[in-house]
N, C-alpha and C positions, 0 to 999 in steps of 0.2 A: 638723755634720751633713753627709750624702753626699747630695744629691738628684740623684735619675735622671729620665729620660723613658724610657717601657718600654713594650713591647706585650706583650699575652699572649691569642695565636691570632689570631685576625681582628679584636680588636676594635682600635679607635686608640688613640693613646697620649696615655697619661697621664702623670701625675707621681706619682712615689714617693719617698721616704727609706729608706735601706738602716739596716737593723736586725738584727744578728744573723745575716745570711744570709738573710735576710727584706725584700723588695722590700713595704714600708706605704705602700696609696696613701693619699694626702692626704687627697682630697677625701671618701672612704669616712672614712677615721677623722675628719672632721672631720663628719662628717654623723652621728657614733655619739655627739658630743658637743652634737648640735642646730644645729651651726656649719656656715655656709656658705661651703666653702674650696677654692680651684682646682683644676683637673686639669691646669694648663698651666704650663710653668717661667715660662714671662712674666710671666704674671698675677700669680705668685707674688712674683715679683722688684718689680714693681712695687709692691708694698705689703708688701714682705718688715719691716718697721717695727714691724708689728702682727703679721705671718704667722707670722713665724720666732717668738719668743719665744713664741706660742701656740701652732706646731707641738712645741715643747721640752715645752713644758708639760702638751699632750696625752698626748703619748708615756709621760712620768713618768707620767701619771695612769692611764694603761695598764698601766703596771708587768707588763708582757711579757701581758697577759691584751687581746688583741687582738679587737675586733668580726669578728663571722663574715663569710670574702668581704674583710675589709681586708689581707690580707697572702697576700704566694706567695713558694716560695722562689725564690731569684734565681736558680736553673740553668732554673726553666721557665718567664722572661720572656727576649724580646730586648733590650735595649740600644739605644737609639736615643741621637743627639746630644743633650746635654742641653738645646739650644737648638736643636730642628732646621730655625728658617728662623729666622734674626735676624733683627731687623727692618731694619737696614740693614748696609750692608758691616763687616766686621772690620777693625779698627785693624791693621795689621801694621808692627814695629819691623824695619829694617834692619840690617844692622852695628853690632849691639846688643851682640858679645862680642871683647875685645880681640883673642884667637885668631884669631876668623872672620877679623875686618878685614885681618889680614895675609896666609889663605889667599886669603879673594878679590881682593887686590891682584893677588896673582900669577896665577891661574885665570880671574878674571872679570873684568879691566880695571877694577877700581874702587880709590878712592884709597886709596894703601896711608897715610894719615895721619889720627888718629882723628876720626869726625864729632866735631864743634862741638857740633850740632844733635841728636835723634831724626832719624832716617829713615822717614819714616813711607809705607806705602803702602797697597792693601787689597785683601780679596778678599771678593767678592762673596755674600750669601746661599747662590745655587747651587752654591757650591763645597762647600759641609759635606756629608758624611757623617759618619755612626756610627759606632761599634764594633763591626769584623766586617766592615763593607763593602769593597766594594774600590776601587780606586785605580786610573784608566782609562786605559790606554797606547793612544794614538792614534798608530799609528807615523806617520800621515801629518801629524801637527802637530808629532811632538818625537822626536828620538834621543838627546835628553838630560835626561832625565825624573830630577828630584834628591829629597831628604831635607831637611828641618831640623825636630829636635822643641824645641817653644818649651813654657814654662810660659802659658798663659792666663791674663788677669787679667777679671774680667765684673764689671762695674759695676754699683753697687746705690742709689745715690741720683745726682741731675740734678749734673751736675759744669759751671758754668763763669765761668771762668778764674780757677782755684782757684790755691794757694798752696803749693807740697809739704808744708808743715807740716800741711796741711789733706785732703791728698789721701787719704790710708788710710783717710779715716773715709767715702770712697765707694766703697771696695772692696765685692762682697758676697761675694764666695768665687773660687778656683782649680779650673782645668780642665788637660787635658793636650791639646794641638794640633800636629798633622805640617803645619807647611806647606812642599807640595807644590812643587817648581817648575820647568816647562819651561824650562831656562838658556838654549835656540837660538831661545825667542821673546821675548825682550827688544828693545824697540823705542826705540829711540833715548832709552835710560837710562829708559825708563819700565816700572814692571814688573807693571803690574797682570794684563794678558793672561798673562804667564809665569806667575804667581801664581792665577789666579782663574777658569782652569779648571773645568767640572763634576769633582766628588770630590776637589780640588786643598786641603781642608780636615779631614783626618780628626781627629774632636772628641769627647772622651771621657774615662772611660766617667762618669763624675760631674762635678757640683761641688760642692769640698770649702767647705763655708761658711769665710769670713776667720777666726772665732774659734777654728777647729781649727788654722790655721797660723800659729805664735806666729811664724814670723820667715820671711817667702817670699823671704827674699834669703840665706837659706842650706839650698837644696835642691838635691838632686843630680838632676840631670837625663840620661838616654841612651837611645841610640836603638841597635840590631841591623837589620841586613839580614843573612835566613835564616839569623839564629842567631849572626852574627859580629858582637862590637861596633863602631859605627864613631864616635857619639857618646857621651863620658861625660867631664860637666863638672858644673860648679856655677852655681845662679844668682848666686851672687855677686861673679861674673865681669862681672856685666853693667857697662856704661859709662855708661849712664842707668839710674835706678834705680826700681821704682814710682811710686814721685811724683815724680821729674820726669816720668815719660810721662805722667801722669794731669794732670798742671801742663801739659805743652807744649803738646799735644792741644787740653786745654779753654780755651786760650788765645784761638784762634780757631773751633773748631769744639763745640760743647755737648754731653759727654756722656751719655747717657739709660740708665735699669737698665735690663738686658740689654744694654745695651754690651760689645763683646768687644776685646781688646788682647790680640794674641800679642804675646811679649815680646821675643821674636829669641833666635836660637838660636847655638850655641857652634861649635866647630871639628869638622871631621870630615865637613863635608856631602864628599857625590862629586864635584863639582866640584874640590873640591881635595887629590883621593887623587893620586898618582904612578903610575900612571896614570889619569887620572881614571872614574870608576866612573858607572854610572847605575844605574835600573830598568825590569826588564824585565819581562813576563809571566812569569807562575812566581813572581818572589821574594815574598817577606813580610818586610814593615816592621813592626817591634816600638818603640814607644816610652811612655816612662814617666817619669814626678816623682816623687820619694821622698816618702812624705806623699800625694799628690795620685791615684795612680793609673797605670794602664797600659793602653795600647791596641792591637790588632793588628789588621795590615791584606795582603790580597793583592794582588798588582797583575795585574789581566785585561784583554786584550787588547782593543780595541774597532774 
């Protein structure tokens, strides 16, 4: 299934499942069946155990004859982040693509010889935005404002210090994620500030439940700045792979559903063009996972 968070006019947002071109709120078609069932992605996620299989279940029982008021079509809802305030920072994987490693050797000072380890670092609640919004160029913080489109992985049952063999069975579905990164504010190899930014997480437009993606280690991932590609790779490129990130992580730190892991992203960012490229005011970032989705974003001046 494809669950959204959506507004439609002034009311707040809810939780839907896309259906046909049909945004079906939840919590309405769960009330058409007597049942008391969220309007929030969290809430959902948290007890996705019992939810999901009985959201499945409704639907079929629906058999496309929808209660009045439970469904709109998706051109006349907006799109918000599917998780629009995590509960705590994003997991973000560094030098997660054999490629990258070698571009930022040479662009960014980092070791050109493969991590050992995950790189892990994170960005903060504030940073997410939605589908559609824009992406905030502060010229007085950064003249070097980058790209990198990651696959998402968001956690659906309590993970710790699990076993990779053990790990996929706390996935609960894939998201599409731009993380964002001011390259001239990196602070003594620490990169959360460059990273974690306000808008520095564009997060969308779904996520696609784990059982729609039979194998997320072979998906194409790429990203367009105004129209020209600059990333197009595969997740199967990656150097750590789901469950080892989901094993290293929960090793020492416990992870909780609605947990987010961007996965780290492949070659191509601007940092490591010939001559190196950034974002300005004016462009638009296009990024997308085959399977999973596509997001687009502007960049406005602030």
């Amino acid at each position: 299934m494809r669950l959204v968070t959506y507004t439609l006019g002034a009311a707040g947002a809810r939780l839907g499942v896309l259906v046909n071109g049909l945004v079906v709120d939840v919590e309405r078609l769960g009330a058409s069946f007597g049942l008391e069932w969220p309007n929030d992605m969290i809430s959902f996620i948290d007890n996705n155990a019992t939810l999901l299989p009985a959201l499945k279940s409704g639907l079929e029982s629906a058999n496309g004859r929808l209660p009045a008021g439970a469904a709109v079509p998706l051109e006349d809802v907006k799109l918000q982040a599917p998780i629009p305030r995590p509960r705590k920072n994003i997991f973000g994987i560094g030098l997660n693509y054999r490629a990258h490693v070698a571009e930022s050797a040479k662009s960014l000072d980092t070791d050109k010889d493969l991590p050992k380890q995950p790189v892990v670092f994170s960005k903060p609640p504030t940073s997410v935005i939605g589908p559609g919004a824009a992406i905030q160029h502060n010229a007085k913080m950064t003249q070097q404002l980058d790209w990198e489109v990651e696959l998402a992985v968001i956690i659906g049952k309590t993970a710790t210090r699990i076993v990779p063999e053990k790990a996929m069975d706390h996935v609960f579905g894939y998201s599409v994620m731009i993380d964002i990164s001011a390259r001239d504010n990196r602070r003594a190899g620490q990169w959360i500030f460059s990273k974690g930014m306000d808008t520095y997480a564009p997060f969308g437009p779904c996520i696609v439940t784990a059982d729609e993606i039979p194998d997320p280690h072979d998906l194409r991932l790429w990203l367009t700045k105004n129209g020209v590609v600059k990333q197009d790779s595969n997740t199967k490129y990656m150097i750590f792979d789901i469950p080892v990130l989901i094993s290293d992580i929960s090793s020492g730190m416990t992870l909780e559903p609605g947990d987010i892991i961007a996965t780290g992203t492949p070659e191509g960012v601007g940092a490591g063009m010939s001559p190196q490229e950034w974002l300005w005011p004016g462009d638009v970032v296009e990024a997308g996972v085959d399977g999973v989705g596509v997001i687009r974003h502007p960049v406005v001046a602030i």
